[in-house]
TORKOLNU-292721 format. One record per residue (C-alpha): chain; x, y, z. Coordinates in nm, 4 decimals, decimal comma. Example, Ala and Ser with C-alpha at 12.3 -4.5 7.8 and 13.67 -1.06 7.14 Angstrom:
BEGIN
+------+----------+----------+----------+
: unit :        x :        y :        z :
+------+----------+----------+----------+
:    A :   1,2300 :  -0,4500 :   0,7800 :
:    A :   1,3670 :  -0,1060 :   0,7140 :
+------+----------+----------+----------+
END
This chain:
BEGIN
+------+----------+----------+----------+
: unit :        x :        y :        z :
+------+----------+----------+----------+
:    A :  10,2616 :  -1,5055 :  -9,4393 :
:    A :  10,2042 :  -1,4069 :  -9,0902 :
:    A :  10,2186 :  -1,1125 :  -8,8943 :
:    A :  10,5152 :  -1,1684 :  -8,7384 :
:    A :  10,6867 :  -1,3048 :  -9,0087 :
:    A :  10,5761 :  -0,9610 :  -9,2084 :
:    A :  10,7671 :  -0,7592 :  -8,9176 :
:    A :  11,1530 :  -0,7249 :  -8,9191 :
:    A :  11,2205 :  -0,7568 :  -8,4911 :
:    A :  10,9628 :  -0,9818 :  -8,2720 :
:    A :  10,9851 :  -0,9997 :  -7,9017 :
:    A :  10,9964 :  -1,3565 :  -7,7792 :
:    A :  10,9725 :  -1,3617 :  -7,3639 :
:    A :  11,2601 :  -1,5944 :  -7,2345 :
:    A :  11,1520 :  -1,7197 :  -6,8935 :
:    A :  11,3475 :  -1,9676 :  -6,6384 :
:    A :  11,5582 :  -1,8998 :  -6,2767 :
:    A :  11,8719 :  -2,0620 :  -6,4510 :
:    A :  12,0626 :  -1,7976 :  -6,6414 :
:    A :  12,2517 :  -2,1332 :  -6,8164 :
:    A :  11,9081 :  -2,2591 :  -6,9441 :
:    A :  11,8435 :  -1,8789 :  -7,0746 :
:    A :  12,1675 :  -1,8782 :  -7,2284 :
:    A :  12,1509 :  -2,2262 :  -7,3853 :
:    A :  11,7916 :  -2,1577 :  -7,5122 :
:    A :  11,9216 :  -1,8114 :  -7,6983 :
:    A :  12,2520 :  -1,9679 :  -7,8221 :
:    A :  12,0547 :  -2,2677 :  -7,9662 :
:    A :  11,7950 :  -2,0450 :  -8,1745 :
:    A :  12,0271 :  -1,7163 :  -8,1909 :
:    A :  11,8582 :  -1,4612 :  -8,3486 :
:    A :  11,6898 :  -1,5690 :  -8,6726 :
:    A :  11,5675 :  -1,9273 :  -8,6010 :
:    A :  11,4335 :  -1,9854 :  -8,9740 :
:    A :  11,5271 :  -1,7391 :  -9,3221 :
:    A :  11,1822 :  -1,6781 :  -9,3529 :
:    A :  11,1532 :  -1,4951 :  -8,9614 :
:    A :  11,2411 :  -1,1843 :  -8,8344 :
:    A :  11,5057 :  -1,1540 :  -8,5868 :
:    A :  11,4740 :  -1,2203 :  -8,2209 :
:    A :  11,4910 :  -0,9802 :  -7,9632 :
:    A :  11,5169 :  -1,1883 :  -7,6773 :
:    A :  11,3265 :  -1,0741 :  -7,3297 :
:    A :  11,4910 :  -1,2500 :  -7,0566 :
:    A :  11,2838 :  -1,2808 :  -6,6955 :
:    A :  11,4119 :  -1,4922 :  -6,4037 :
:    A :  11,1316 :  -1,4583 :  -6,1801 :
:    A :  10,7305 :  -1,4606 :  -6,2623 :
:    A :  10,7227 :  -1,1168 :  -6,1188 :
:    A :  10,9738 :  -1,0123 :  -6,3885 :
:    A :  10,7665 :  -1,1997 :  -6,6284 :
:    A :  10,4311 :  -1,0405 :  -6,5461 :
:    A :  10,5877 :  -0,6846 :  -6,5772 :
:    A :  10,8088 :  -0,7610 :  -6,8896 :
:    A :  10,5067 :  -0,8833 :  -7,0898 :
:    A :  10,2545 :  -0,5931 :  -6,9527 :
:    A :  10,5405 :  -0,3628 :  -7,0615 :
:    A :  10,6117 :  -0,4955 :  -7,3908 :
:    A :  10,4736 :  -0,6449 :  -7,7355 :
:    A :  10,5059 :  -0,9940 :  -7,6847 :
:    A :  10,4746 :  -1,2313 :  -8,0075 :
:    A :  10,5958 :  -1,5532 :  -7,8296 :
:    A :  10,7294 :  -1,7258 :  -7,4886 :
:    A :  10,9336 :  -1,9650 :  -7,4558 :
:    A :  10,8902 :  -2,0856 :  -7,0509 :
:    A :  11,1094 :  -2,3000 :  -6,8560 :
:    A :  10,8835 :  -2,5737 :  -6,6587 :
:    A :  11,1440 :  -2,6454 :  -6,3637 :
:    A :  11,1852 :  -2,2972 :  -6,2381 :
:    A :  11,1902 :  -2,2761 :  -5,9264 :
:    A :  10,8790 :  -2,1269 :  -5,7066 :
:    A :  10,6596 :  -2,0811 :  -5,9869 :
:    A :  10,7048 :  -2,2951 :  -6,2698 :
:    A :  10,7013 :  -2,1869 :  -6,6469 :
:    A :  10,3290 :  -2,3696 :  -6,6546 :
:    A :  10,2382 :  -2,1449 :  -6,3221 :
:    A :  10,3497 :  -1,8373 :  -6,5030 :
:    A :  10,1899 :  -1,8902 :  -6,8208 :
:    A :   9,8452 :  -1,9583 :  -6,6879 :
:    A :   9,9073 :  -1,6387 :  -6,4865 :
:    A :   9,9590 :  -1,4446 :  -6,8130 :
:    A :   9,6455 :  -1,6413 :  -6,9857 :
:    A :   9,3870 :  -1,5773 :  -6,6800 :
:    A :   9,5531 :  -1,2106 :  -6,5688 :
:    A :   9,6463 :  -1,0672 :  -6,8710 :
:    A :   9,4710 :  -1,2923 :  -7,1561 :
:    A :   9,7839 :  -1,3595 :  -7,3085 :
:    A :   9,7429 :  -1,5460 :  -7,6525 :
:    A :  10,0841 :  -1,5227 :  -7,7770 :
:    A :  10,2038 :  -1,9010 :  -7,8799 :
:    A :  10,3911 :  -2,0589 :  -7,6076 :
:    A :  10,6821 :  -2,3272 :  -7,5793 :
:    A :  10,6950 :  -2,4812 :  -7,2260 :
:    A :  11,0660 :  -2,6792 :  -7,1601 :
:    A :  10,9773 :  -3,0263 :  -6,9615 :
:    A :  11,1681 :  -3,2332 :  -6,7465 :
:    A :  10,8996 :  -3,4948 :  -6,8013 :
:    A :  10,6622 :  -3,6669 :  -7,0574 :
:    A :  10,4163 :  -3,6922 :  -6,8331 :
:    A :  10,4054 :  -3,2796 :  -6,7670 :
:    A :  10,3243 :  -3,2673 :  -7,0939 :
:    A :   9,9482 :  -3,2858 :  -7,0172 :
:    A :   9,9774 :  -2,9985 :  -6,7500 :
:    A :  10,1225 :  -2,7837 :  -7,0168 :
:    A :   9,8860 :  -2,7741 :  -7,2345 :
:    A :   9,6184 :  -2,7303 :  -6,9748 :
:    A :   9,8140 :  -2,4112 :  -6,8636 :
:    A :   9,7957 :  -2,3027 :  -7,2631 :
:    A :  10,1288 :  -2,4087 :  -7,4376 :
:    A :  10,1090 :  -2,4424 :  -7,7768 :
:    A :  10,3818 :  -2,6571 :  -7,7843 :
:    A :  10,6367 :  -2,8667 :  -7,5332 :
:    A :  10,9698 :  -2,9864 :  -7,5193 :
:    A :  11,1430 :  -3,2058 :  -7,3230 :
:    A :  11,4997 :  -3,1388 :  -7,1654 :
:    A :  11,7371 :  -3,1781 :  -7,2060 :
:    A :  11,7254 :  -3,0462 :  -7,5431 :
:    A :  11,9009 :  -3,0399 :  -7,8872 :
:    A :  11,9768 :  -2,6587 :  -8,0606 :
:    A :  11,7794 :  -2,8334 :  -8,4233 :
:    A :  11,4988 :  -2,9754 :  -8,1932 :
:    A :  11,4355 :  -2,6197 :  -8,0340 :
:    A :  11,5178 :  -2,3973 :  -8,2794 :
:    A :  11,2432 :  -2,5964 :  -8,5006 :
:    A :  11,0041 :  -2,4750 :  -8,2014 :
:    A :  11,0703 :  -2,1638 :  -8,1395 :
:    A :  11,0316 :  -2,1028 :  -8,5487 :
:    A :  10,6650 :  -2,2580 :  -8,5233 :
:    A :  10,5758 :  -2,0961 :  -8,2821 :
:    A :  10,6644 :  -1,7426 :  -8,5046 :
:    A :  10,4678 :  -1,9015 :  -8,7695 :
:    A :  10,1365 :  -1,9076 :  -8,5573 :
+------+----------+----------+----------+
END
């Protein structure tokens, strides 16, 4: 067992500058996204300043990061919060693309997607990315 699967409430950091993809991402993986996982307290943050002060201000245990946001990108932001604030919390980046797949792990994902996504295919992440 983990340590965030030993806690009851983990903080997972909900970034992108569409509040429809924040909304789809939370109604796909709700607030449990496997029976053996604490419940999600979603942080939601639409720009990367938002970002940078929600996970300085808070116990992060995982980030899920939209790719296509506009101005700075989900990969821009996480390699901000790996460099700036040595973030090692797992991280899920959301992809337009295959081929931004590469970039995404470079920035530090632990995992991608690709969008458009399904609610199984993401929830299946997000619950991984607890496990770590």
């Amino acid at each position: 067992m983990t340590q965030t699967q030993e806690r009851s409430i983990v903080n997972v950091l909900l970034y992108s500058d569409n509040i429809d993809t924040r909304q789809a991402v939370m109604d796909a993986v709700g607030v449990r996204p496997g029976k053996d996982l604490p419940q999600v307290n979603w942080i939601e943050a639409a720009t990367e300043a938002g970002a940078v002060t929600k996970f300085t201000e808070n116990e992060i245990d995982a980030l899920v990061l939209d790719g296509e946001t506009q101005k700075a990108g989900g990969m821009a932001v996480l390699r901000r919060l790996v460099v700036e604030n040595e973030c090692t919390a797992p991280a899920l980046i959301l992809v337009a693309r295959q081929q931004d797949e590469w970039l995404a792990q470079y920035a530090g994902a632990t995992a991608t997607l690709l969008t458009p996504f399904d609610a199984v295919s993401l929830t299946d992440a997000v619950a991984a990315l607890l496990r770590k």
